[in-house]
N, C-alpha and C positions, 0 to 999 in steps of 0.2 A: 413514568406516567405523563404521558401529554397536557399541557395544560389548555382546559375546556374554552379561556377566553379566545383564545386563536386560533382554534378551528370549529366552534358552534357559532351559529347565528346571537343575536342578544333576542332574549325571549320575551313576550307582550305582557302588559299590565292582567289581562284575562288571554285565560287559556286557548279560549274558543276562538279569537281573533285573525283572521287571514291577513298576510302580509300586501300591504301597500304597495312596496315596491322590495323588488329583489334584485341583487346583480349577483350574477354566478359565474365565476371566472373570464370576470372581465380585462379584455384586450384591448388598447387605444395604441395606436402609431401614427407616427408622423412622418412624412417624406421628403427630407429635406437633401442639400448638393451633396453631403457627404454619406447620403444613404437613408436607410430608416432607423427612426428612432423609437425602441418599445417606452411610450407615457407609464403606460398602467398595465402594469402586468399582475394577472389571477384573481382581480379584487371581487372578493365578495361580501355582499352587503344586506342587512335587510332591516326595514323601515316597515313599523304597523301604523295602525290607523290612529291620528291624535300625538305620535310617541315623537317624542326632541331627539335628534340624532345631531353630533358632531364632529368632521374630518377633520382632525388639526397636521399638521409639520411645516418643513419648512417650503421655502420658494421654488418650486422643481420638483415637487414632492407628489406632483399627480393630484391634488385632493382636488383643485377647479375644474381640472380635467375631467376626471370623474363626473362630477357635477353637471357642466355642459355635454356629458354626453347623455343624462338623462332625458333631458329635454332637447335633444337634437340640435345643441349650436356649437358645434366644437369648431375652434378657427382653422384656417387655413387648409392643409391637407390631412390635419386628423381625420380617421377614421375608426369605427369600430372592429378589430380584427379577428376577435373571436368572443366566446362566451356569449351572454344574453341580459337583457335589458326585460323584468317584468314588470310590469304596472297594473296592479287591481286584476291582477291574471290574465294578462292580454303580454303577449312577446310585442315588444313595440322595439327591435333591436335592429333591423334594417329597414325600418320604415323613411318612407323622401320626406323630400320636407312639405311636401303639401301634407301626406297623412299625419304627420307630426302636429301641422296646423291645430289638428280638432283638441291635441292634450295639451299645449301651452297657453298658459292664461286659465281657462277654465277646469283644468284638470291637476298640470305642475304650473305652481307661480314662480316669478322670480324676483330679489331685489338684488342687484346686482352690486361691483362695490364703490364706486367713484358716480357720487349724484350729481358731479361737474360736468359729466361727459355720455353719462347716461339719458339725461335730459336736453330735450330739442332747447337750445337758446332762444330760437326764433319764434316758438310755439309757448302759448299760456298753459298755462299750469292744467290748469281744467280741460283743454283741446288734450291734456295729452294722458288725463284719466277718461275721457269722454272715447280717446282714441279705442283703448283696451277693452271699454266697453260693448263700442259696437263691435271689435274683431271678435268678440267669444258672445256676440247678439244676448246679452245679458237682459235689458231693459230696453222695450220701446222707445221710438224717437222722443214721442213726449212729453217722457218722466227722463231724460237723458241729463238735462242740470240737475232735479233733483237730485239724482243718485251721485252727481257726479259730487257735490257738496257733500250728502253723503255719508261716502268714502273716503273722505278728506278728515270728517271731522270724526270718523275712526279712526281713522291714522292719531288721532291727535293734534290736528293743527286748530287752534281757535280764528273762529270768523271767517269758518269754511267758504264762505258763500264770493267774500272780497277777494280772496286770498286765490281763487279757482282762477281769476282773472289777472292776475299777476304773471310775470315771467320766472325763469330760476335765478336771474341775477337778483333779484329783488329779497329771496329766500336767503336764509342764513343758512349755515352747511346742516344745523340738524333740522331744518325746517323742509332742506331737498332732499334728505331721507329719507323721512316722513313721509314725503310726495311719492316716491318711488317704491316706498312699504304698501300707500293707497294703491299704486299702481300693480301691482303684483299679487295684491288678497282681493281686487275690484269685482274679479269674476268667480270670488268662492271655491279656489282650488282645494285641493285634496293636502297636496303637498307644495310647499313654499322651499326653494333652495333661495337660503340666505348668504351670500358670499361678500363676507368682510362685512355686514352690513353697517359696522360702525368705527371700520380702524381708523376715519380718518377728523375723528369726534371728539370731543373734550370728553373725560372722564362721567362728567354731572348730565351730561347731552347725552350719553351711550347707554347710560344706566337709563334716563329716563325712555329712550325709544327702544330697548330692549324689555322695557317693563311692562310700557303698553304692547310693544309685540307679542311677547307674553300671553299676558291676557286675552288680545285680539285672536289670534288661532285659538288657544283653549275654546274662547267661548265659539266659533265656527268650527271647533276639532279637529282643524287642521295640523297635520301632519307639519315638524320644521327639520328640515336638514341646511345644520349651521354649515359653512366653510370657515375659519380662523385658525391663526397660528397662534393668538392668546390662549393658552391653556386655564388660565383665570377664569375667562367667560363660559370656556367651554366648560369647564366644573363646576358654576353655577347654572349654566343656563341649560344644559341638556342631560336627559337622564345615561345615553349609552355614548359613549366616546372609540374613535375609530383612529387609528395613528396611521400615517402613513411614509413613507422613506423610498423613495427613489423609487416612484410606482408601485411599490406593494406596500399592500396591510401588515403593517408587522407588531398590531397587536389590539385588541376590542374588546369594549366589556363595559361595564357600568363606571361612570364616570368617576365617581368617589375613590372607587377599589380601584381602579387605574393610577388614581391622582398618587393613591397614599399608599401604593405597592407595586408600584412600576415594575414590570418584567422582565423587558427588552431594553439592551443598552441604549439603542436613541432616543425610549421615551425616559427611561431617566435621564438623560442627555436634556432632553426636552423641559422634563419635570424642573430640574435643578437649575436651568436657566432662567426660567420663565420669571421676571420680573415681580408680576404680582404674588406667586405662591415664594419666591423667596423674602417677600415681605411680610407674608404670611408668616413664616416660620421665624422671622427674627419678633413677632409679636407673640409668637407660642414661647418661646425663648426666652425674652425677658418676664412675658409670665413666671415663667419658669424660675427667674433670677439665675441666669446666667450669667455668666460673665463675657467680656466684651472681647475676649480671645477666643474664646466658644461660640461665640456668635460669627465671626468672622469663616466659622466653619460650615455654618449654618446658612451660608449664601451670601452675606455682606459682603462687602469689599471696600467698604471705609474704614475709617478709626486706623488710618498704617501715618499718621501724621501728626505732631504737638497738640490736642485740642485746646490744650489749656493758653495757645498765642495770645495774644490780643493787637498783636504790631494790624494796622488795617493797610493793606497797602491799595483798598480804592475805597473812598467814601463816598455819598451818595446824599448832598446835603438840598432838602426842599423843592426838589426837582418837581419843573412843573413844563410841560408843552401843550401846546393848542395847535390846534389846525384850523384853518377856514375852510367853511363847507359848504356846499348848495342848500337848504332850506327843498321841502316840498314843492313848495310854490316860485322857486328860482329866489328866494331872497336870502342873503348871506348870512350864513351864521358861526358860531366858536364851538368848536369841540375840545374840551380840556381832555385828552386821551390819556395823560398824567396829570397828578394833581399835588400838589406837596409830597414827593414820594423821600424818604430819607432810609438810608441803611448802610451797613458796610461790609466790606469781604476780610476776614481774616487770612493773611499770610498765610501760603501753603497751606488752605483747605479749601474744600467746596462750599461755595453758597449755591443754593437753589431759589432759582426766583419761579415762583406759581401762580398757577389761576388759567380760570376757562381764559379761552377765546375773545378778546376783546378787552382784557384786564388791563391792557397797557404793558404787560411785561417785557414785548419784544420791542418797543417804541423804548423803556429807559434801556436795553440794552445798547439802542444805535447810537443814543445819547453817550455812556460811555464808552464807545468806540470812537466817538468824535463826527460819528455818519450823519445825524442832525444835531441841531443846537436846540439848546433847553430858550421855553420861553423866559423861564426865569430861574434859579437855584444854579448848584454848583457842581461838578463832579471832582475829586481831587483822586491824582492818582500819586501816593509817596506821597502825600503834600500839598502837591502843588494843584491848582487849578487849572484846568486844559483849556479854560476860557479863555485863560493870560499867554496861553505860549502862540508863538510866531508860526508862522507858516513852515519854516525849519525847523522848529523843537519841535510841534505836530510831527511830524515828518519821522523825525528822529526816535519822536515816542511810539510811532507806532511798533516801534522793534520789539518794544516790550509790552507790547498788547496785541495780539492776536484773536484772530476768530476761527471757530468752525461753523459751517451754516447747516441746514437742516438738509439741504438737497444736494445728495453728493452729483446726481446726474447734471444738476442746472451750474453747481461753484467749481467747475472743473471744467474749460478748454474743452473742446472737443475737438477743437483741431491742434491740441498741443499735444505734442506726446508727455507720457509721466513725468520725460526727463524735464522737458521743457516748463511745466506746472510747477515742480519743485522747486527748479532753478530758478523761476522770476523773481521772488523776492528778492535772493542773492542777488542777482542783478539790479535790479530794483534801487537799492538799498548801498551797492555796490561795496559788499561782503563778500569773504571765501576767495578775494584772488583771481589767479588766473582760470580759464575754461578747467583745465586738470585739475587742481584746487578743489573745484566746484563740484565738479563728475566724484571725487574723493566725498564730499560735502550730501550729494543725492543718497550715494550710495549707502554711507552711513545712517542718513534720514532713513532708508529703504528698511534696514536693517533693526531702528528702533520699534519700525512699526510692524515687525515680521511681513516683511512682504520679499519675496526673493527681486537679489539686482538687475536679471532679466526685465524684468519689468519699467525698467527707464525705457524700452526700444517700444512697449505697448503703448495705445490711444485708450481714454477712457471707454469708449465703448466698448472695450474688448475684456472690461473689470466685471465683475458681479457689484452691487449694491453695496456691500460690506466692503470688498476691497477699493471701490473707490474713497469707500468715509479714511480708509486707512490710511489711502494719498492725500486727502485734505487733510488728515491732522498732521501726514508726515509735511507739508507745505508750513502748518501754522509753527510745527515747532522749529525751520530752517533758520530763524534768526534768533535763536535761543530767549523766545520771550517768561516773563514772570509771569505774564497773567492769560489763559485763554477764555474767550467768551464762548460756550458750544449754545448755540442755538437751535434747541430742540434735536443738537445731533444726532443720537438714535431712535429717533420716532417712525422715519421710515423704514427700517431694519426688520429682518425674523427675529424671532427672538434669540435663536442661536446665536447669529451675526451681532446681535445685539450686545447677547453675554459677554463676545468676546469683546469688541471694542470697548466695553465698560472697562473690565478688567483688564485692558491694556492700557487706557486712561488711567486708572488706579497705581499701573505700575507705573508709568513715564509719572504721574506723583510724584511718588516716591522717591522716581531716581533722581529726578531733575526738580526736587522741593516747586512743582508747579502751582498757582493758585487758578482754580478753577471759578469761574458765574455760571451755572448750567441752568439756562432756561429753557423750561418743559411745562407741559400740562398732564406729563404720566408722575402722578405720584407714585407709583411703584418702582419707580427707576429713582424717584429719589429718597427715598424709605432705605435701598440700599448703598447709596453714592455720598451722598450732603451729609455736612456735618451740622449746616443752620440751614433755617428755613426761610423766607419771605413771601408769604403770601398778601398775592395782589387781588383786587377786585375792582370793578368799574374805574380802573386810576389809582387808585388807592392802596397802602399798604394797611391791610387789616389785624395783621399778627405778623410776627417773629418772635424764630429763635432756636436754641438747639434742635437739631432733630428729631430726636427720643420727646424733646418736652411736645412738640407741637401735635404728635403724634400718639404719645403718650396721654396728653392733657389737652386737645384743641380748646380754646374758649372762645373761638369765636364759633357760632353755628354754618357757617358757610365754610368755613374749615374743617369740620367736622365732616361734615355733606360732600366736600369733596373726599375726603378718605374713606369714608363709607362707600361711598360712589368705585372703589379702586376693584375692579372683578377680581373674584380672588381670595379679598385677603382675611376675610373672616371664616374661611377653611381651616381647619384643621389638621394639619399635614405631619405635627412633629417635626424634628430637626434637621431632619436627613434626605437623603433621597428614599428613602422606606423606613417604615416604623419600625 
């Protein structure tokens, strides 16, 4: 018996309902020096009036492609190569792009995923909802600020009216969300493709601009087709779920029944990585009273380590930095960006340091790396004060403190080859001997971080995402240090990609008894990584402490706010990859 989710459409709230939009074995290619490339191959889709739909896989997986081919912007030499494109019952599948013109904005909205680069720099806020207005001749010239305030203050943004007249730099990153969710519902479309609309947000910011988006279509009826690779969001926030793998559907159905009975081996592949549902499930779990060897089965990948140490091998005493800053009005002012911040890291475990955007968290990390100096307080790393050592012990200590940064594309040479990345420090440092020594020394690195030895002869651009994070951490552990700082390491990742590098962190743990500081703002990545917790806010440390407790018992309410805020993890999934 064939199973109904993978080859029927997902059916309407009411019977009677005509479909919005349909794709019927849809074809996308690309034309590139080594030939053509099939994107999307057979995909069929269908979206009614009102209904949450959303594409999740990973990077290469067809689903943006998809997406841009509804509304006619597909890059480069894409095209459409077979199948059909419906909307509202009109074939709009080889339409130019003039006839396209009359269905974007007014008919399909878009917000697209990066509000850094999606937004004119040089144009205000309001020129550039004012802009969308006149192209889909929404409202007369002049009621054009009215609406354009508006829109704004649908979006959510307070003091619409100031706020229109500002630029994007001026806006904080969920503030140019916001602006670009106004921009895309400005002319009352049918249907909104939301792409990433919030990967690049703090947990507490994603929840809140997914909540009023929410709301906002409901109450206009509009039609949402998500794009994300969180499987978290996509199981709270859309009723029918569409997986996709190397151009084709390979599997759709109601989001729930998808989540918590995966069919297909990628989307269990998918299911069981996914950060927030395996947080999910270590919270059904200890419900459950499990035990912490059964949890480990259950998606964790901590607890392989002494919890019970106490040796600290960096402490964190009173630490306080300021900055001077311009004032409004050009007059100088102090920003304490830390503020007596005190904590420690336990030998050979993870500490997670947290909090939105803004909290100070990545400001004490540079402090511990020696990158700025604290206005006042200590750092001790074994001991000693890093305040007291000389320009040579600095020097010396850095061997045994490491970093990984958050952008494998930007901390990686691009004009060095892999070999050449790996091997600086050695050189650097002047470790591992002669050239042969060394190339011995790469190799090996190469090897801890599964990456094949070929790969010394590639340049980063010639990596995927994941495997360059793999040559930075193979870079940080070349001088065999005790401590690595990951900063925000897999935020940028799928979550596949993601899974694995966790779990290869977990294992070089283990082997090589490493101490981890992993500063992030996805609590779901540390629910399964951390063994303690520090949460930060405005500068401040507001809580610590074991995992489970924080997690288990928050007491502060901003602590709370952010776990609740984690898409996800108040699903119900059971232990496994299926119930």
């Amino acid at each position: 018996m064939t199973d109904p989710r993978t080859t029927t459409p997902n059916t309407p709230d009411h019977p009677g309902d005509q479909p919005l939009l349909e794709l019927r074995d849809l074809e996308i290619s690309f034309t590139s020096s080594t030939g053509v490339v099939n994107a999307v191959r057979g995909a069929n889709l269908t979206i009614y009036p009102g209904q949450s739909v959303a594409i999740v896989g990973e990077s290469g997986s067809g689903k943006s492609t998809t997406a841009m081919s509804i509304i006619g912007l597909l890059p480069g030499t894409g095209k459409v190569t077979g199948g059909k494109i419906i909307f509202n019952g009109e074939d709009i599948t080889g339409l130019s792009n003039k006839q396209m013109e009359k269905y974007r904005g007014s008919e399909i909205g878009l917000v697209p995923q990066d509000p850094m680069t999606n937004l004119n720099p040089v144009w205000k806020i309001g020129s550039q909802v004012k802009e969308s207005l006149k192209a889909n001749n929404v409202v007369p010239g002049s009621e054009m600020d009215a609406r354009v305030t508006e829109v704004l203050e649908e979006a959510g943004l307070p003091d619409a009216e100031r706020r229109a007249k500002q630029y994007p730099h001026e806006f904080s990153g969920g503030m140019r969300q916001r602006a670009l969710i106004a921009i895309g519902l400005a002319a009352r479309p049918k249907l909104l493709i939301a792409d990433e609309p919030t990967s690049a947000l703090d947990v507490t910011v994603q929840r809140q601009i997914l909540d009023h988006l929410e709301g906002l279509t409901r109450d206009l009826g509009t039609a949402v087709l998500f794009i994300t690779h969180d499987l978290g969001l996509a199981a709270e926030r859309a009723e029918h779920l569409v997986v996709m793998h190397r151009g084709r559907i390979v599997e759709s159905g109601p989001s729930l029944q998808i989540l918590r009975n995966p069919r297909h081996p990628y989307t269990q592949r998918l299911v069981q990585a996914a950060p927030s549902l395996a947080s999910a499930r270590i919270q059904s779990a200890q419900a459950k009273g499990m035990e912490s060897a059964e949890l480990l089965t259950a998606g964790a990948t901590a607890d392989t380590v002494d919890l019970t140490t106490e040796e600290r091998v960096i402490e964190v005493r009173n630490l306080t930095r300021e900055f001077n800053i311009r004032g409004s009005r050009g007059d100088k002012k102090t920003l304490r960006a830390v503020d007596d911040v005190s904590f420690y890291v336990r030998k050979g475990t993870t500490t997670a340091l947290v909090g939105e955007s803004g909290s100070g968290k990545s400001t004490v990390a540079n402090m511990v790396l020696s990158l700025l100096e604290p206005t006042s307080g200590q750092v001790l790393y074994n001991g000693t004060d890093l305040s007291t050592l000389s320009r040579r012990d600095l020097f010396n200590m850095r061997r045994k403190l490491q970093v990984v940064f958050q952008n494998p594309y930007g901390s990686l040479d691009p004009m060095y080859s892999i070999y050449r990345c790996i091997e600086e420090p050695l050189v650097i440092h002047k470790v591992g001997g002669d050239r042969k020594a060394r190339e011995k020394r790469v190799a090996e690195l190469l090897d801890m971080v599964s990456m094949p030895r070929s790969a010394m002869r590639r340049y980063p651009n010639e990596l995927s995402g994941g495997q360059r994070q793999r040559i930075a951490i193979a870079r940080a552990l070349a001088l065999n240090p005790e401590v690595i700082v990951l900063d925000e390491a897999v935020s940028a990742l799928d979550v596949l990609v993601q899974n694995q590098i966790l779990r290869l962190l977990a294992e070089l743990q283990h082997e090589l008894s490493l101490t981890y500081l992993f500063i992030t703002h996805d609590l779901a990545v540390v629910r399964q990584t951390a063994d303690d917790v520090v949460v930060m806010k405005k500068g401040q440390v507001v809580e610590a402490g074991p995992t489970d407790d924080i997690f288990n018992d928050p007491q502060q309410d901003y602590t709370r706010n952010l776990i609740n805020s984690v898409p996800g993890l108040g699903i119900e999934l059971g232990t496994g990859v299926t119930e």
